[in-house]
FIZAFI-956563 format. One record per residue (C-alpha): residue in one letter; x, y, z. Coordinates in steps of 0.1 Angstrom, whole numbers, padded with zeros to 4 digits, always signed. Example, Ala and Ser with C-alpha at 12.3 -4.5 7.8 and 13.67 -1.06 7.14 Angstrom:
2
A+0123-0045+0078/S+0137-0011+0071/
***
This chain:
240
X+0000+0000+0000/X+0025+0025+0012/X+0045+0020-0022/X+0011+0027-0041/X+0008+0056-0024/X+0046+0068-0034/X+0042+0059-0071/X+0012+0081-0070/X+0030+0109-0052/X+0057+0109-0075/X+0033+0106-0106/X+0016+0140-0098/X+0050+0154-0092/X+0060+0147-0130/X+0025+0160-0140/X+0027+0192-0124/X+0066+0195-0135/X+0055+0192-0166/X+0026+0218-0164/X+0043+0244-0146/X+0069+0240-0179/X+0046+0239-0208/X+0032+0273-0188/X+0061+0290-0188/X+0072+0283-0225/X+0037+0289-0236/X+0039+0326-0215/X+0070+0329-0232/X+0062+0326-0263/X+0035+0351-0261/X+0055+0376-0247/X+0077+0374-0278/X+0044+0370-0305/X+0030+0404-0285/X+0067+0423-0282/X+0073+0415-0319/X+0035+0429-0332/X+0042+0461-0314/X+0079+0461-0326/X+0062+0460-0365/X+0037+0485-0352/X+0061+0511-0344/X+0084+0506-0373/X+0054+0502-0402/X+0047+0538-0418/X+0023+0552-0406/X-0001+0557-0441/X-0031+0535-0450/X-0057+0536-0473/X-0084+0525-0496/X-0070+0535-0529/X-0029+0530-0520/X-0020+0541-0561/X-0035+0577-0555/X-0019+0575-0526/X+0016+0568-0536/X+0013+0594-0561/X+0005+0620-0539/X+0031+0609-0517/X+0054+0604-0544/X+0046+0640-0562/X+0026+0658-0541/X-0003+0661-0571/X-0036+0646-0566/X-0061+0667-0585/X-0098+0645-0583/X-0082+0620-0564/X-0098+0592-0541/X-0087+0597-0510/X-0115+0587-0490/X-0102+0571-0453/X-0066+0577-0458/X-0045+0579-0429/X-0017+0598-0424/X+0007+0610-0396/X+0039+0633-0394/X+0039+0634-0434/X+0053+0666-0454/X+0024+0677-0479/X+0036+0712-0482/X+0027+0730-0515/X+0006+0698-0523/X-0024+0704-0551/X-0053+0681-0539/X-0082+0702-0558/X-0114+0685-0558/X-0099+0659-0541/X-0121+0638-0518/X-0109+0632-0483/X-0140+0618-0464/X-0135+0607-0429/X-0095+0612-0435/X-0074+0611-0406/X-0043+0644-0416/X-0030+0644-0378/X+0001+0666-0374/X+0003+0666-0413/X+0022+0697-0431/X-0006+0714-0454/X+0014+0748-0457/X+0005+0764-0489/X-0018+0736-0502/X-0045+0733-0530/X-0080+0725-0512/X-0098+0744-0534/X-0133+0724-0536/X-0120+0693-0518/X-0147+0666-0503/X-0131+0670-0464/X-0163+0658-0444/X-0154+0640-0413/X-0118+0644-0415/X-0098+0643-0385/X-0065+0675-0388/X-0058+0678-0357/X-0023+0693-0344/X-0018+0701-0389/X-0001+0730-0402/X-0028+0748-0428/X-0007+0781-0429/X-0013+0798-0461/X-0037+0766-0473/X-0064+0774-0504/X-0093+0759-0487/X-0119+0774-0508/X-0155+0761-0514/X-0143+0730-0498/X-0168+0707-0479/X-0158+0707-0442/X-0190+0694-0425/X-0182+0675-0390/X-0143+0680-0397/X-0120+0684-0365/X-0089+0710-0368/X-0078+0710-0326/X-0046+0727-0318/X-0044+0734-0357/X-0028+0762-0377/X-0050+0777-0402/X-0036+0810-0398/X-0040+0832-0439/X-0055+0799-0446/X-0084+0804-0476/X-0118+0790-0463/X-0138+0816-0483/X-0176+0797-0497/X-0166+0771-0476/X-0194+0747-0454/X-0181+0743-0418/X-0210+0733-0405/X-0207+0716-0372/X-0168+0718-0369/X-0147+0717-0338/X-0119+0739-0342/X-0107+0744-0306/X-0076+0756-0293/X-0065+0763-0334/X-0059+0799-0350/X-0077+0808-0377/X-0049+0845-0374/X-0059+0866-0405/X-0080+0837-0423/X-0101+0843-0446/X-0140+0826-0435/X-0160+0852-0457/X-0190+0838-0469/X-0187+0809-0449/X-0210+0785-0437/X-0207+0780-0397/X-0234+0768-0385/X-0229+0746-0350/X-0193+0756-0352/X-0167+0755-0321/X-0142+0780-0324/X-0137+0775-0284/X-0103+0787-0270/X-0087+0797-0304/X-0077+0823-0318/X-0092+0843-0346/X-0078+0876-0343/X-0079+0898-0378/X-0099+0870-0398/X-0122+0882-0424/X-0157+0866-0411/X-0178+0889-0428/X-0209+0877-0450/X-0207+0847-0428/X-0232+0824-0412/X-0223+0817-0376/X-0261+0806-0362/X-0250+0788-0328/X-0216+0788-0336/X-0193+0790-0300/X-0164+0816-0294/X-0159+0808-0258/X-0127+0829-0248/X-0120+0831-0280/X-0095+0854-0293/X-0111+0883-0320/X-0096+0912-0320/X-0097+0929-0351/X-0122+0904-0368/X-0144+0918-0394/X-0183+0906-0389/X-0192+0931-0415/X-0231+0918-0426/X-0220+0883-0408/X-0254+0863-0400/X-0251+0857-0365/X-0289+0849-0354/X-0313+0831-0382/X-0333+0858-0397/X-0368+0851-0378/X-0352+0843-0348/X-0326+0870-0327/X-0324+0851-0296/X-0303+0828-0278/X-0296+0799-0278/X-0301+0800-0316/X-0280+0832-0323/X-0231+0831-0321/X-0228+0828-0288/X-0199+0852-0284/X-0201+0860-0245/X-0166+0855-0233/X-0149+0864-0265/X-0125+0891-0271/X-0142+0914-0293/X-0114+0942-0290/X-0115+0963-0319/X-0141+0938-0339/X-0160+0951-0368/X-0195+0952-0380/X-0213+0938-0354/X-0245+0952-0345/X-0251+0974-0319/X-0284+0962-0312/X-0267+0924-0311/X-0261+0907-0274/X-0230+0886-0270/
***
């Protein structure tokens, strides 16, 4: 009996050798499967999208006029001086992309994510920008003239000397940034938010800023905490 019982003692020994073994080379191995898919993360380039030829060729030549750019994602890329007229960028992701000096002009942007870019100088005109984000962007001289901004969230960016005539802002956040000397006028900014924003010297020369049958809040700019040194053409009659 007592050698029974020793046979079996040793048996479940082995077992549980053996199992505390496989655990350990099976934890092993997924520690190098996980530290190898984040080494390939951080060394892949960080550009997809849905039509990679366009792509390559605006990489490759910074010329994309009409392209099909829906989805692309980008990061850190130089696309200074790039012409992407009538391009169409739908629900692109541009973060801390380099836009200086680029061609805009009637580009599809809906949805697109450019937050932390550089749009210095960028011909923006009569381009869709419906729902886009620019946070902690630079559009400063950037051209955004006939352009629909409806609904976009463009906090903590500076939008210095830009020109948003005839502009479409409906629902727009301009919270926190800064604005001073843009051109606003002819502009539609029905419960569009300034909150401490920075507007000295803008022009709201025959800017909309409550719908025409309705002057009051919460439907009219809401520009209560704004700076407004210096500002021109708003109302006198109008109520931050």
């Amino acid at each position: 009996m007592l050698s029974i019982l020793v046979f079996l003692y040793h048996l479940y020994d082995l077992v549980a050798s053996f199992s505390i073994y496989h655990y350990h080379k099976s934890m092993k191995l997924i520690f190098t499967f996980s530290s190898l898919t984040l080494l390939f993360s951080l060394i892949s380039p960080p550009v997809l999208a849905e039509n990679p030829a366009q792509l390559q060729q605006l990489l490759k030549t910074k010329k994309c006029i009409g392209c099909d750019l829906r989805q692309v994602k980008l990061s850190n890329v130089d696309l200074s001086n790039a012409d992407l007229e009538n391009a169409n960028l739908t629900g692109a992701v541009l973060d801390r992309v380099n836009l200086k000096n680029a061609n805009l002009t009637k580009a599809n942007l809906s949805g697109m994510m450019a937050n932390y870019a550089n749009f210095i100088k960028a011909n923006l005109k009569e381009s869709e920008l419906v729902n886009v984000s620019f946070s902690y962007s630079n559009l400063s001289q950037a051209d955004l003239s006939n352009s629909d901004l409806n609904r976009m969230r463009a906090n903590y960016s500076k939008f210095v000397r830009a020109n948003l005539s005839k502009a479409d802002f409906n629902g727009t956040s301009f919270d926190r940034s800064d604005l001073s000397y843009a051109n606003l006028t002819f502009g539609k900014l029905e419960q569009a938010t300034f909150t401490n924003t920075k507007m000295r010297g803008v022009d709201l020369t025959n800017a909309e800023l409550c719908p025409s049958s309705i002057q009051v809040a919460p439907y009219c700019a809401n520009l209560s905490s704004a700076d407004l040194t210096d500002i021109k053409g708003l109302e006198s009659g109008f109520v931050p």
